[in-house]
N, C-alpha and C positions, 0 to 999 in steps of 0.2 A: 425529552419525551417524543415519544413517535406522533406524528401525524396523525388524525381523523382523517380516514379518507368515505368520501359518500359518493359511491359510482350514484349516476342519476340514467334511472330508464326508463324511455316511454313506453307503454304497451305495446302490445303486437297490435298490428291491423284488426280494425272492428269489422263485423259483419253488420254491412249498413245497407237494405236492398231499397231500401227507399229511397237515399242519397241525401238524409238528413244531417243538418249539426246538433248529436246528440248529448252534449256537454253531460247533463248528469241527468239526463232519464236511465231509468232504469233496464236491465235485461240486455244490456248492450256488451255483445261477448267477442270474445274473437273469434275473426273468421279462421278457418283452415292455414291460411297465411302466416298469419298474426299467431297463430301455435306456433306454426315452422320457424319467424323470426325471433317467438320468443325463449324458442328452446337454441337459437344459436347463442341467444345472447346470453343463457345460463350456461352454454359450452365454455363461451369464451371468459366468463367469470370463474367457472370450476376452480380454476390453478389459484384466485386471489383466497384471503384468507376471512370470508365474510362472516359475522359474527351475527348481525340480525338484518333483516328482511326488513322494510319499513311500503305500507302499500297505502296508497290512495282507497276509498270504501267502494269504489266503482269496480262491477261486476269483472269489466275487458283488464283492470291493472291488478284485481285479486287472481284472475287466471294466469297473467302473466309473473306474478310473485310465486304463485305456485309455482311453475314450473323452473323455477330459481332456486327454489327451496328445494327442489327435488334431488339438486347438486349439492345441497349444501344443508342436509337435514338437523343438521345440528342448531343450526341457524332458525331461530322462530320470527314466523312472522309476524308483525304488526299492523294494524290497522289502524292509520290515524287521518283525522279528517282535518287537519293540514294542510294535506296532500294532494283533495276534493278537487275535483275537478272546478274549473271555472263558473260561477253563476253569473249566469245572464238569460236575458228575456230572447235571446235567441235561441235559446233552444227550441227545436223541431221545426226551425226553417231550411227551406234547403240550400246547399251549396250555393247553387244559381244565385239566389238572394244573395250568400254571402260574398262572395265573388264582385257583385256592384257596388261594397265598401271595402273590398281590401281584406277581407280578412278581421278590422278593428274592429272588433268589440269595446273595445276602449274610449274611443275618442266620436264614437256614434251610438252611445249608452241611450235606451229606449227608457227605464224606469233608473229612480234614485238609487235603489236597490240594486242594481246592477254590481258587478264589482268593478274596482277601479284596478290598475296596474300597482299603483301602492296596496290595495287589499290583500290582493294576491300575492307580492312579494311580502306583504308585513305575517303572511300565515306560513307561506317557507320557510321565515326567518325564526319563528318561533319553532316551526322544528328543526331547526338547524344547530338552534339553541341546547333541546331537550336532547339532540343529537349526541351532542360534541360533551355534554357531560353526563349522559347515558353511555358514550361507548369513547370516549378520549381514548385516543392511539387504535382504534381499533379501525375496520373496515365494514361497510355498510352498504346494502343498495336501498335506493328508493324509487318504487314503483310508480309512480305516474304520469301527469298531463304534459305537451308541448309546450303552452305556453308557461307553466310553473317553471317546468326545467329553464327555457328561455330567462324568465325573467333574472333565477337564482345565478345564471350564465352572466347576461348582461352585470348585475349586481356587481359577482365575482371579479368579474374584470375592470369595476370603476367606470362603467359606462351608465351615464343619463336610462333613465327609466324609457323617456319617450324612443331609444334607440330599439327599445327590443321591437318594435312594428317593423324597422328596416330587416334587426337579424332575422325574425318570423318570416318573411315577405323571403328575405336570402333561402333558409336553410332549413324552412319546416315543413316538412312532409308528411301528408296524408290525413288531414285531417273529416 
């Protein structure tokens, strides 16, 4: 049998004039940018043969699932909260703040509730799951967060949980 393949994309750039980390407040869209990047990234999908849309419920990854779909209308989208962007008590601090820890949400959790890097990967995994026997041999994208993708990345390849802070820290942009 053929492969499940799940291209994994992060939204286009947010319109952020405040210079907040907006994790899951609301009304948070793309900017002009984050259109442009994310209609390249439905160009360069076009040719693949996607069957369904899968999007995080955040405003900035439903615009960018649109514009995917637009390439590939046959394709419906989905909304699954999976995909939800990261919860933590950081939200609507600014960058600056974030910047004096690194980036970790993780390992500088302010309330219990916070989620943890297992949280986050164990909600991936569950649609990864609904994934693979929703759409076995088929082709798929899924619309959201950096650090999901990251984690589902690290996973993939057999690496410790604690490593996705180094790959974030290496190769994630634009938060």
């Amino acid at each position: 049998m053929k492969p499940t393949t799940i291209f994994f994309v992060r939204h286009g750039e947010v319109d952020n004039p405040r210079d907040i980390v907006y994790l899951r407040s609301p009304r948070f869209h793309l900017s002009e940018r984050g259109r442009r990047e994310s209609l390249v990234t439905a160009r360069f999908l076009k040719r693949e043969p996607i069957t369904a849309v899968y999007s995080s419920p955040m405003l900035r990854a439903r615009q960018t699932a649109q514009i995917i779909h637009n390439y590939h209308p046959a394709a419906p989208v989905h909304i699954s909260k999976h995909l939800n962007e990261l919860k933590s008590s950081y939200q609507g601090v600014t960058r600056a703040e974030m910047e004096k820890i690194g980036w970790n949400f993780y390992d500088n959790r302010l309330r219990d509730d916070d989620e943890t890097r297992e949280d986050l990967l164990a909600r991936a995994q569950r649609q990864a799951r609904l994934t693979w026997r929703q759409h076995a041999g088929e082709s798929v994208v899924w619309v959201a967060h950096g650090d999901l993708i990251i984690m589902m990345t690290v996973w993939g390849k057999g690496l410790p949980l604690l490593a996705s802070q180094a790959y974030k820290n290496k190769t994630y942009i634009g938060h």
